[in-house]
C-alpha positions as CSV (number, residue, x, y, z in Angstrom):
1,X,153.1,95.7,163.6
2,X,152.2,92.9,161.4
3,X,148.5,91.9,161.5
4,X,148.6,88.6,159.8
5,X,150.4,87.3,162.7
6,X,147.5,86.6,165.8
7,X,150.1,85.0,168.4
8,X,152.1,88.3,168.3
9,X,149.1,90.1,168.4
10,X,148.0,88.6,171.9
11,X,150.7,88.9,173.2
12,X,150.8,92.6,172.5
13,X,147.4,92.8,174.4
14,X,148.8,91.3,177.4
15,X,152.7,92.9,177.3
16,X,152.1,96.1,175.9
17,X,152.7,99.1,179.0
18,X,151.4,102.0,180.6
19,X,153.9,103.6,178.4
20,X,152.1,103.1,174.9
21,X,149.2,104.2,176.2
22,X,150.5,107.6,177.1
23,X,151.1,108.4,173.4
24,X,147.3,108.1,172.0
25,X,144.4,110.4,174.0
26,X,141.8,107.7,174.4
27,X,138.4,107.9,173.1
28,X,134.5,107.0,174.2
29,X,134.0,103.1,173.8
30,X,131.2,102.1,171.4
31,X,128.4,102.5,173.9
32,X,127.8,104.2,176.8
33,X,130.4,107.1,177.0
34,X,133.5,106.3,178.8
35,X,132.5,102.5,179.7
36,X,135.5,99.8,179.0
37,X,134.0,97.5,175.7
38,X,134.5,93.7,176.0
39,X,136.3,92.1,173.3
40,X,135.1,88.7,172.1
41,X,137.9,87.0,170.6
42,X,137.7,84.6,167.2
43,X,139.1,82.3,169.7
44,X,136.5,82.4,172.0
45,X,138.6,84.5,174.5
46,X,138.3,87.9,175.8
47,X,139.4,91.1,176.6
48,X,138.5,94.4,178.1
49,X,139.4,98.2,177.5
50,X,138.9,101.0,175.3
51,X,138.3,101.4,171.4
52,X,139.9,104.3,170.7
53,X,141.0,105.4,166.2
54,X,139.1,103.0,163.8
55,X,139.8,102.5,160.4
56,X,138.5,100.0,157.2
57,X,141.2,97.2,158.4
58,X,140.4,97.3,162.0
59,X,140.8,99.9,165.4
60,X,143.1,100.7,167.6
61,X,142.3,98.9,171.6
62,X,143.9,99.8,175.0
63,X,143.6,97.0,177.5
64,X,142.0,98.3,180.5
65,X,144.2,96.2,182.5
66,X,147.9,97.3,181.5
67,X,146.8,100.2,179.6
68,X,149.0,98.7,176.1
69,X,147.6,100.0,172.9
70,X,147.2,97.5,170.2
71,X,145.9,97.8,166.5
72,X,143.2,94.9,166.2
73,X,142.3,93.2,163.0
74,X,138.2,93.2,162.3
75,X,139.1,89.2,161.6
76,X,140.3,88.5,164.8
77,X,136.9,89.3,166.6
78,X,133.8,87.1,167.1
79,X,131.8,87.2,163.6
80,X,128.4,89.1,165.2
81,X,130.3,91.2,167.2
82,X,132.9,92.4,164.2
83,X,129.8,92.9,162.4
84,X,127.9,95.0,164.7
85,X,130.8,97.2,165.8
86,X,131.5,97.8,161.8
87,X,128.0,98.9,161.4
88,X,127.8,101.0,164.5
89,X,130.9,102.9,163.2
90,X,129.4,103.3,159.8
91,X,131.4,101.0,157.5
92,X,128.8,98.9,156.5
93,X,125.7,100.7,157.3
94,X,125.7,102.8,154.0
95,X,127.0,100.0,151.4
96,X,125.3,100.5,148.2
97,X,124.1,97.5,146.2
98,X,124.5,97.5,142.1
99,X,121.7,99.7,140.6
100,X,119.6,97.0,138.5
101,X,117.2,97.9,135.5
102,X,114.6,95.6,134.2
103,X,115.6,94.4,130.4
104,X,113.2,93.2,127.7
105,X,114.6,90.1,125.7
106,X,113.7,91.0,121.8
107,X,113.4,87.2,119.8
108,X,114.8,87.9,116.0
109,X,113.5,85.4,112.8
110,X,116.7,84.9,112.5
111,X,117.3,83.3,116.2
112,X,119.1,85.8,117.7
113,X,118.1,88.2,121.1
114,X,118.5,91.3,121.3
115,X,118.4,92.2,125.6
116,X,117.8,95.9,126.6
117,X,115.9,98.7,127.5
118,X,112.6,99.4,125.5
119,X,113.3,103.4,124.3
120,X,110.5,104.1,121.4
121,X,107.7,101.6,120.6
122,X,106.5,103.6,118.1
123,X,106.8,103.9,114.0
124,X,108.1,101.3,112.7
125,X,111.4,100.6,114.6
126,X,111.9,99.4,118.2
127,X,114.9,101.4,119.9
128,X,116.7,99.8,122.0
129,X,119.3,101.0,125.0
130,X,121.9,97.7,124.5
131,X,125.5,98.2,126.4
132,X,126.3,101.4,126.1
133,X,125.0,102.3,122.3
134,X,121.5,102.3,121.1
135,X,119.9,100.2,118.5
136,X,117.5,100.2,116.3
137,X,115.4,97.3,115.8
138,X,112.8,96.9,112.7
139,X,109.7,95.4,113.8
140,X,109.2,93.1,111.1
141,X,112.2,91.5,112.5
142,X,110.6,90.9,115.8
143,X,109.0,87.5,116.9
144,X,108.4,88.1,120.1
145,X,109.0,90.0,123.0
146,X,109.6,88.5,126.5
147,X,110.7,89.7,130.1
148,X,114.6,89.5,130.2
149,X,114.5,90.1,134.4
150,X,116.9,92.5,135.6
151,X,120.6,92.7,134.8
152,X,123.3,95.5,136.3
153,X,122.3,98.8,135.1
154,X,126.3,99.2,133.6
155,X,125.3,96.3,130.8
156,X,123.2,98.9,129.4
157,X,123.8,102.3,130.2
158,X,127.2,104.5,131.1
159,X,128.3,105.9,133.8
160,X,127.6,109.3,132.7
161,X,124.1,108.2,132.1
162,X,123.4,107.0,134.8
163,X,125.1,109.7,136.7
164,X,122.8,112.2,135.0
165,X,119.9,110.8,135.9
166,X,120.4,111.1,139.6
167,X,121.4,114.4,139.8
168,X,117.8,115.4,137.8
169,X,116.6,114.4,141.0
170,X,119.4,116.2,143.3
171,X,118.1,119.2,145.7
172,X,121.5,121.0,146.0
173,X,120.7,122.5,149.4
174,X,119.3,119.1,151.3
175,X,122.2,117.3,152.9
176,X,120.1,114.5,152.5
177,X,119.1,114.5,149.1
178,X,122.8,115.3,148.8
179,X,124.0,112.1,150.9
180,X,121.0,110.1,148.7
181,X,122.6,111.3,145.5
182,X,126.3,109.7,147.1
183,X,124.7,106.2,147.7
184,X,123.3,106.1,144.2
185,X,127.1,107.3,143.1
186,X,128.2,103.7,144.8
187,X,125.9,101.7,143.1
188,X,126.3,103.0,139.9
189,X,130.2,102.6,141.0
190,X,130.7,106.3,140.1
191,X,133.0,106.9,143.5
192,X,134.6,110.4,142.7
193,X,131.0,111.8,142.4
194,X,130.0,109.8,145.7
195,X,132.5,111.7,147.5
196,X,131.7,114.5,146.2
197,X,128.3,114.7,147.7
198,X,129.4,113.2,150.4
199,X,131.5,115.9,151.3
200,X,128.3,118.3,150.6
201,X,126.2,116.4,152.7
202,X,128.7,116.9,155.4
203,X,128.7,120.7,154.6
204,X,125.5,121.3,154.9
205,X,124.8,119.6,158.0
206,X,127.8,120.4,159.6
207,X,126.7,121.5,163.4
208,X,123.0,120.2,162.9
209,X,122.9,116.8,163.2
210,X,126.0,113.8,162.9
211,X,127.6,113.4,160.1
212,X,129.7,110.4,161.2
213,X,128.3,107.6,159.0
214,X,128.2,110.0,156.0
215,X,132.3,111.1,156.6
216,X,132.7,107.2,157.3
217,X,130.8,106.4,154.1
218,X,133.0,109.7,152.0
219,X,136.2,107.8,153.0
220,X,135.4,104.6,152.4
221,X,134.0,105.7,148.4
222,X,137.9,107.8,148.4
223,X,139.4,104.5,149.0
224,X,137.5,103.3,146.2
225,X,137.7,106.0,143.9
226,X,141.9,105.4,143.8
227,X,140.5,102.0,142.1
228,X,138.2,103.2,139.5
229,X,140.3,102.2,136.9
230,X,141.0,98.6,138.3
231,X,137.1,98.4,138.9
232,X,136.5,99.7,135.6
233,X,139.3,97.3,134.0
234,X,137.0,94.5,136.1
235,X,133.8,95.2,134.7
236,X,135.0,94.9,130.9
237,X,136.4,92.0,131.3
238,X,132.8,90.3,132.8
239,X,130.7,92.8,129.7
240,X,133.5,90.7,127.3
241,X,133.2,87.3,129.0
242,X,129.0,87.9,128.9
243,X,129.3,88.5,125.1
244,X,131.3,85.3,124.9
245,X,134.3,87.4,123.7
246,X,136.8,85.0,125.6
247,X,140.1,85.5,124.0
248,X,139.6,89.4,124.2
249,X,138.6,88.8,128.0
250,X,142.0,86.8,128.9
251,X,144.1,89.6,127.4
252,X,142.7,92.4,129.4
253,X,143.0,89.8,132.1
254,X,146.9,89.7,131.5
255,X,147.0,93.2,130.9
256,X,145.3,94.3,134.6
257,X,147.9,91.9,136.0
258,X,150.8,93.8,134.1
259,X,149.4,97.4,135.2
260,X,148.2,96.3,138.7
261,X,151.0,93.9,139.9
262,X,150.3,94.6,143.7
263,X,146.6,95.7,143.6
264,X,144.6,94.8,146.4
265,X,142.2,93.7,144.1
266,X,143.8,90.1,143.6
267,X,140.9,87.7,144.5
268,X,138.9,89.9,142.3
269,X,140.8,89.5,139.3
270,X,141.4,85.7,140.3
271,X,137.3,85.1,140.4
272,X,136.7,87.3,137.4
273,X,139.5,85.2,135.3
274,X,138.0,81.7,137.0
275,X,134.6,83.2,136.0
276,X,135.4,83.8,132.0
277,X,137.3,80.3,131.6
278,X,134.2,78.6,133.2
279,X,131.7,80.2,130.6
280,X,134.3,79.6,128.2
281,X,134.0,75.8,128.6
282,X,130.2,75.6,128.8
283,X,129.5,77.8,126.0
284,X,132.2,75.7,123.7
285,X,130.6,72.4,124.9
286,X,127.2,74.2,123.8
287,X,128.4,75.2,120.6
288,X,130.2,72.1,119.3
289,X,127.0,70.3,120.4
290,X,125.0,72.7,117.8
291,X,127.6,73.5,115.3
292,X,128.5,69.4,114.7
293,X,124.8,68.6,113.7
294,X,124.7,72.0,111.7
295,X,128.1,70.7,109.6
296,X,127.0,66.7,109.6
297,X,124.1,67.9,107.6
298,X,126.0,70.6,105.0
299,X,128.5,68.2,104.6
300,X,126.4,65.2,104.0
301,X,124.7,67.5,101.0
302,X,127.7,68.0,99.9
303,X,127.9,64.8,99.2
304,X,125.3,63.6,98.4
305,X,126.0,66.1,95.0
306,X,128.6,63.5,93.7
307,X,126.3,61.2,91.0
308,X,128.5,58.6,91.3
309,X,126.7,56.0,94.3
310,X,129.9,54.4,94.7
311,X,132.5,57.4,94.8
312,X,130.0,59.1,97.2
313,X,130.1,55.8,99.8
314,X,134.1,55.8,100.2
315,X,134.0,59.7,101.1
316,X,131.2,58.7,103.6
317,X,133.1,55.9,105.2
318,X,136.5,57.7,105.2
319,X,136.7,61.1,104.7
320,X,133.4,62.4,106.2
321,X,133.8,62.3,109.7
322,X,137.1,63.9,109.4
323,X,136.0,66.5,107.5
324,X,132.8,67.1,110.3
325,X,135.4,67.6,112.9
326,X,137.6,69.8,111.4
327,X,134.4,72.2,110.1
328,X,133.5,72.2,113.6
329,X,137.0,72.9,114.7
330,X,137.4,75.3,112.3
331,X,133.9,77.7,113.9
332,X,135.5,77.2,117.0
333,X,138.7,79.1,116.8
334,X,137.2,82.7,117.4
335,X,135.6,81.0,121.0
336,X,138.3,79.3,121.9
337,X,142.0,79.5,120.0
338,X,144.1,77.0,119.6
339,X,141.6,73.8,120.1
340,X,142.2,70.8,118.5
341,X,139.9,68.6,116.4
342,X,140.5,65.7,119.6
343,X,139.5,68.2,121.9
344,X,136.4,68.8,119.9
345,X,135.3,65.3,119.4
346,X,135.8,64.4,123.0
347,X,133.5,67.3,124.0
348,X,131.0,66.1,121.2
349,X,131.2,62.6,122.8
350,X,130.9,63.9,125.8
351,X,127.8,66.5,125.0
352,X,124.2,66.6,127.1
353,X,121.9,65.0,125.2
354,X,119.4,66.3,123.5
355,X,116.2,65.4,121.7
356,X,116.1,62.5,118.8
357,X,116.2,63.7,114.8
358,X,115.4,61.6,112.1
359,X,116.9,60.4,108.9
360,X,115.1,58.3,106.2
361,X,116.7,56.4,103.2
362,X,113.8,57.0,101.4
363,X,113.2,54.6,98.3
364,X,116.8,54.1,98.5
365,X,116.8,51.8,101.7
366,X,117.6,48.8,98.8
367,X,121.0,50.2,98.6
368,X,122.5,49.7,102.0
369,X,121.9,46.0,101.0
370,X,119.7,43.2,102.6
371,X,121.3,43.0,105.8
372,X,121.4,46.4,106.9
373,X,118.3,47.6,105.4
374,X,116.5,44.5,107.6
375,X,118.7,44.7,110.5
376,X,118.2,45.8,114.1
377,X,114.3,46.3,113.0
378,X,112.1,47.3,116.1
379,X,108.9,45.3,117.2
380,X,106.5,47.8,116.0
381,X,107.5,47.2,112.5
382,X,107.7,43.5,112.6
383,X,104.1,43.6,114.4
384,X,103.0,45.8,111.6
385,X,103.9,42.9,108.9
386,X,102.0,40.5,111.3
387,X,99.2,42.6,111.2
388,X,99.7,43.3,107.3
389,X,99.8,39.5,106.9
390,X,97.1,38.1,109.2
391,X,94.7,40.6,106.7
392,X,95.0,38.5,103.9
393,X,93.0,36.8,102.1
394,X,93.7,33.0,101.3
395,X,95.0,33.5,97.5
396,X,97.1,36.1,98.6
397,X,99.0,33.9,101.2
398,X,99.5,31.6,98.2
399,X,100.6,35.2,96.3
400,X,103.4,35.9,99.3
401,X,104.3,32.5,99.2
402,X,105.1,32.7,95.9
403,X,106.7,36.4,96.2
404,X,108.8,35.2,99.0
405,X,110.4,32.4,97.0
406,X,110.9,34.9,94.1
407,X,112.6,37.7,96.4
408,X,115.0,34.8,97.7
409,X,116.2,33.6,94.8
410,X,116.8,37.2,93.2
411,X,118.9,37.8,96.6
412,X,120.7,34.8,95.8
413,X,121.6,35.0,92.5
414,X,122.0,39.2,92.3
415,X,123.7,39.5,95.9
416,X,122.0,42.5,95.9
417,X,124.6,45.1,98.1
418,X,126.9,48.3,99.0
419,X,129.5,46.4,97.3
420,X,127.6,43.9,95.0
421,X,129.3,42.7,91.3
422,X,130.4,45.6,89.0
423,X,127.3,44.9,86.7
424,X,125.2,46.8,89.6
425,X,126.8,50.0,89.4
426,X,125.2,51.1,86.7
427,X,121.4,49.9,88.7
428,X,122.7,51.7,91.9
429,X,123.9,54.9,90.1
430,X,120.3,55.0,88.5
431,X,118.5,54.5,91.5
432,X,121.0,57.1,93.2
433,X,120.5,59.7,90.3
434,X,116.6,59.4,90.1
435,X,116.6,60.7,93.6
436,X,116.4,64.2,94.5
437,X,118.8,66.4,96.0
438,X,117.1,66.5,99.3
439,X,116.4,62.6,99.5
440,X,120.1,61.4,98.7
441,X,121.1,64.3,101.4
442,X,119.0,62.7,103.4
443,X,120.2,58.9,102.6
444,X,123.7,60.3,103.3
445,X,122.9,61.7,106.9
446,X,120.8,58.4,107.8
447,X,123.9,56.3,107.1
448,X,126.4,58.8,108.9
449,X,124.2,58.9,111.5
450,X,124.0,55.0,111.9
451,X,127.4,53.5,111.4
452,X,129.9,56.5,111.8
453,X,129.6,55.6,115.5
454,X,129.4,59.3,117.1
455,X,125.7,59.2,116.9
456,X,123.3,58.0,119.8
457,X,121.1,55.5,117.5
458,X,118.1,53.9,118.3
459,X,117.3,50.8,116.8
460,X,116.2,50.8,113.0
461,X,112.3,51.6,112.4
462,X,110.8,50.9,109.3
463,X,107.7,51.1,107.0
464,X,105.8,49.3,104.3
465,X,106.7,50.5,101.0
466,X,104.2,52.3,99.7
467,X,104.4,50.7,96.1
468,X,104.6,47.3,96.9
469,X,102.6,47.4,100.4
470,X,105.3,45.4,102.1
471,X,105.4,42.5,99.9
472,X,108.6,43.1,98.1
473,X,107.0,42.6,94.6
474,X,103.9,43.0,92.5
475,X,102.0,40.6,89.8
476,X,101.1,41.7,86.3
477,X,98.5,40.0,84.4
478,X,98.9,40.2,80.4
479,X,95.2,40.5,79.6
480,X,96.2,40.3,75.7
481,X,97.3,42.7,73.4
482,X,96.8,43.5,69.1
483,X,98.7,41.3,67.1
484,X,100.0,44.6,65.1
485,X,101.8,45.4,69.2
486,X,103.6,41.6,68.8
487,X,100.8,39.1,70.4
488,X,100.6,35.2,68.9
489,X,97.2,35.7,67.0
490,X,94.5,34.0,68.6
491,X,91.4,35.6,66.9
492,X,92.3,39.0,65.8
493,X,94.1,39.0,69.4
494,X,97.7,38.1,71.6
495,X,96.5,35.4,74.0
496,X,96.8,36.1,77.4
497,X,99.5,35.0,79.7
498,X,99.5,34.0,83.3
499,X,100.1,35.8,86.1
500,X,104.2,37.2,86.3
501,X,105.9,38.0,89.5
502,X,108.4,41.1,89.6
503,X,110.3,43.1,92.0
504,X,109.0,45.9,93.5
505,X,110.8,49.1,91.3
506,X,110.7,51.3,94.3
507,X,112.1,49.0,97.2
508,X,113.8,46.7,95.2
509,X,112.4,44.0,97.2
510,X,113.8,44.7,100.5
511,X,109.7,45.2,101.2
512,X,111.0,48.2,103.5
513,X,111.8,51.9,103.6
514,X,114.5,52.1,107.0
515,X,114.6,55.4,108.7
516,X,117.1,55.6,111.9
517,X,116.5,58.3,115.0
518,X,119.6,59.7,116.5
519,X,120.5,62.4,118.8
């Protein structure tokens, strides 16, 4: 009879004759002995007779009325009463929940956890229980340890482990000690040794007490036990998806399919795949996140090697971005195959975002030229100048006056920018060559950061140079000099000049040093 089908199943309940009933020797209902057991149907009818052979998939009822014999589904009972009449005949009573162990969660200098059991504290070496193997740990290497909760004991030990340790604690002649020994069996998913004491349990209290639940609980672990291989199959695939080993995870995936074409273990297999292309995605989307700002700033140093300012700006402004994404790309493949660079940068675009870093062109702010180094400035640096300003003193307003007309006609007349007249290469190559290493990396991340447009940018900030204190150029006074160092002689002495207004060597007269926060 086909179960699926609930019209032709009624129908049996109402059609089905004296006849069938003649051919199965009917047994006590759930209950009182020999009292007829009222059915309450999923759809909210009901029916009255007898429950006579049970199984996993449902039991076998003769209608009180005609005296038919139909086999009834568990699914095609009220919820609460398929539940209790399962439980009463022992197939859910016993169910044994995954043994968990509590984990410690070992911090490395390096970054990386180590999650496990705790063996040895002592000497100079943590050992470690970690899936299966054990580890030794050097202490040195240790940060800090923290409370890693509790994860499935299979993540760390084996089966036979496991196994071993609960039959330390077996009493061989106890049927329940025996029957205790079974349950752990199920939660350690070790079936053919839960029906195995099962079976002993059964022996031992055979004509003492009822062994129903424990013969109910001994077929339902056979059942399993012919899909210990398919369970087994299950569990590496979740200990490869857990260790972000995705590829090798969708292979067993196709394999179990291949060996286990009709298993009854389909939604199974269906979650476990849905489960490892799920972590797939988040833990890609987490590591392009990380691995983009970990390549923007190698590859920025990288070029910020080339002493040539110029040759170093057109990589920046064409190449760079390019060569981000395919870096990026490029870490990805062993995470997720077969990715393309679009793919990566739409996830990048599309990334949570995280706190703000920050870039600084240092004492080469100058460079970017007048309008970018000024532009998109933020109050608190234009109130700083106000305040810088409103401190001065009444000669010194005559002093910026008089630096402010000087700074405006060098602007004019030099044009000072990224792409100025070929008699400032050699000036920018100095200022870019006097720079360290670390600053002109630096430099070169502040500008990708700004205007390669993949960057969340806030709105320049900047700060007084240092040198100049924000005026953009300084005043020398020639007090006099020998006449033997080149001086017109006035008395044994170079007459002194007047006061002479030059820009600032360190900002160039931009008055500025421009830093940029992105995320």
């Amino acid at each position: 009879m086909n179960l699926s089908k609930p019209i032709l199943w009624f129908a049996a309940l109402t059609l089905l004759g004296s006849s069938a009933a003649a051919q199965v020797s009917p047994l006590p209902a759930v209950g009182s002995e020999g009292q007829p057991l009222m059915l309450h149907l999923a759809d909210g009818s009901v029916a009255v007779g007898y429950l006579l052979e049970h199984e996993p998939g449902g039991f076998q009822f003769q209608v009180a009325r005609t005296g038919g014999v139909v086999m009834v589904p568990w699914q095609f009972l009220d919820p609460p009463q398929a539940e209790a009449l399962r439980r009463q005949l022992g197939y859910i009573a016993e169910e044994a929940e995954e043994l968990l162990v509590d984990v410690q969660r070992l911090i490395l200098v390096n970054g990386m956890e180590v999650v496990g059991v705790i063996l040895e504290r002592e000497g100079p070496n943590f050992v470690v229980k970690v899936d299966g193997t054990t580890q030794v740990v050097p202490k040195n290497r240790v940060v800090s340890i923290n409370d890693g909760g509790q994860v499935p004991a299979l993540e760390i030990y084996q089966t036979e482990e496991l196994y071993a340790q609960g039959l330390a604690r077996l009493q061989p002649n106890d049927a329940h000690s025996q029957a205790d020994l079974a349950l752990y069996c199920e939660s350690i998913l070790d079936f053919p040794h839960a029906v195995q004491h099962y079976t002993q349990a059964v022996a031992l209290a055979a004509g003492v007490e009822d062994t129903t639940a424990w013969q109910t609980a001994a077929e339902r672990a056979g059942v399993k036990a012919l899909q210990t291989d398919q369970l087994e199959r299950l569990r590496e695939i979740d200990r490869l998806r857990r260790r972000s080993l995705f590829p090798q995870a969708f292979e067993k995936i196709a394999a179990f399919r291949v060996a286990y074409p009709k298993t009854e273990l389909t939604a199974e297999i269906n979650k476990a795949e849905a489960l490892v292309a799920k972590t797939q995605e988040r833990v890609v989307k987490e590591t392009i996140a990380s691995r983009w700002f970990y390549r923007s700033n190698q590859l920025c140093r990288e070029a910020a090697r080339n002493a040539q300012f110029d040759a170093m700006m057109a990589y920046v402004d064409s190449d760079l971005l390019g060569a981000v994404r395919g870096a990026v790309t490029a870490d990805l493949q062993s995470l997720a195959p077969g990715i393309t660079p679009e793919i990566v940068e739409e996830w990048f675009r599309g990334r949570k975002r995280g706190t703000y870093k920050v870039a600084t062109y240092g004492s080469g702010t100058w460079l970017l030229g007048s309008d970018r180094a000024q532009a998109g400035l933020t109050k608190e640096r234009n109130e700083l100048d106000k305040k810088e300003k409103a401190k001065a003193t009444a000669p010194e307003s005559d002093f910026q006056k008089r630096v402010d007309a000087y700074l405006s006609n060098q602007r004019r007349l030099a044009n000072v920018g990224l792409r100025g007249r070929e008699d400032q290469v050699e000036e920018r190559n100095q200022t870019w060559g006097a720079m360290s290493l670390d600053a002109r990396a630096m430099w070169v991340m502040a500008y990708f950061a700004e205007f390669s447009g993949i960057f969340d940018v806030v709105p320049g900030v900047a700060h007084l140079c240092r040198q100049c204190g924000g005026t953009g150029a300084l005043e020398s006074i020639n007090a006099g000099l020998p006449q033997s160092q080149g001086g017109q002689k006035r008395g044994g002495v170079t007459a002194a000049s007047g006061p002479r207004i030059e820009r600032c060597t360190l900002c160039h007269g931009e008055q500025i040093v421009r830093r940029v926060r992105y995320r």
